[in-house]
C-alpha positions in Angstrom: 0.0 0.0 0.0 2.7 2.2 0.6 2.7 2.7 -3.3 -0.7 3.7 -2.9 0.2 6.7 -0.7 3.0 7.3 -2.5 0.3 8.2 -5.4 -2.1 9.9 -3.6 0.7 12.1 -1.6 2.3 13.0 -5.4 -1.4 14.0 -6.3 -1.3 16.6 -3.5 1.9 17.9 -4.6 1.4 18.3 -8.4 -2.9 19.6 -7.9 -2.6 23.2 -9.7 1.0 22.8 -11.0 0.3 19.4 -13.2 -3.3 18.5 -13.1 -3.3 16.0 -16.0 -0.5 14.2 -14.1 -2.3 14.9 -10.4 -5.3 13.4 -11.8 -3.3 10.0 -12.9 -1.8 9.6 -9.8 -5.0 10.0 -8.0 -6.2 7.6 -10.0 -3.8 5.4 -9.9 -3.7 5.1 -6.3 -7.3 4.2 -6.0 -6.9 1.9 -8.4 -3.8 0.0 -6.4 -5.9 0.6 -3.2 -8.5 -1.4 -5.0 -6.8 -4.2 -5.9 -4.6 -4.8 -2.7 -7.8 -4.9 -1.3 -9.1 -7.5 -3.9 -5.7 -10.0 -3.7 -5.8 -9.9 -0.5 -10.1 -10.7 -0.2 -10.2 -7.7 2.1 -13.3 -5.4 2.1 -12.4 -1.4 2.7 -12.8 -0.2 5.8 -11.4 1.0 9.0 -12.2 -2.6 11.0 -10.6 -4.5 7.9 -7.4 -2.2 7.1 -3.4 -3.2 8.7 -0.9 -0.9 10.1 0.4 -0.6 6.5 -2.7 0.7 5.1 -3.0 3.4 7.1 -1.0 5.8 5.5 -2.9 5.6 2.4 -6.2 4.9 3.7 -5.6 8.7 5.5 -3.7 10.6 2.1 -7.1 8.7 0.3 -9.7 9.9 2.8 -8.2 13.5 3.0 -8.1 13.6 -0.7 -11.2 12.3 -2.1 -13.8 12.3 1.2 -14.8 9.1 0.1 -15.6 7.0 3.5 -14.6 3.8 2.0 -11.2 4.3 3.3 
């Protein structure tokens, strides 16, 4: 997952100087998040995540507001 915030942190970063390339890495990141989750047969959600998730369950959350993570 750490790849995942790794995404979603460069998102932050390149919002209003790169937005075509803050946009991939946003989506990008959900899309890892997604299919972590899906390898591992995890659901999202704060009773199913590990200490490694964290971290980009929190740069997700802040980012896109969605409550999934």
């Amino acid at each position: 997952m750490k790849v995942a915030e790794t995404f979603a942190l460069s998102y932050e970063a390149l919002k209003g100087y790169d937005d075509e390339t803050a946009a991939r890495c946003l989506k990008d990141a959900e899309a890892i998040w997604n299919e972590q989750l899906a390898k591992d047969n995890r659901k999202a959600g704060p009773f199913n995540s590990l200490p490694s998730d964290w971290g980009a369950a929190v740069a997700l959350l802040k980012i896109t507001g969605k409550d999934e993570y």
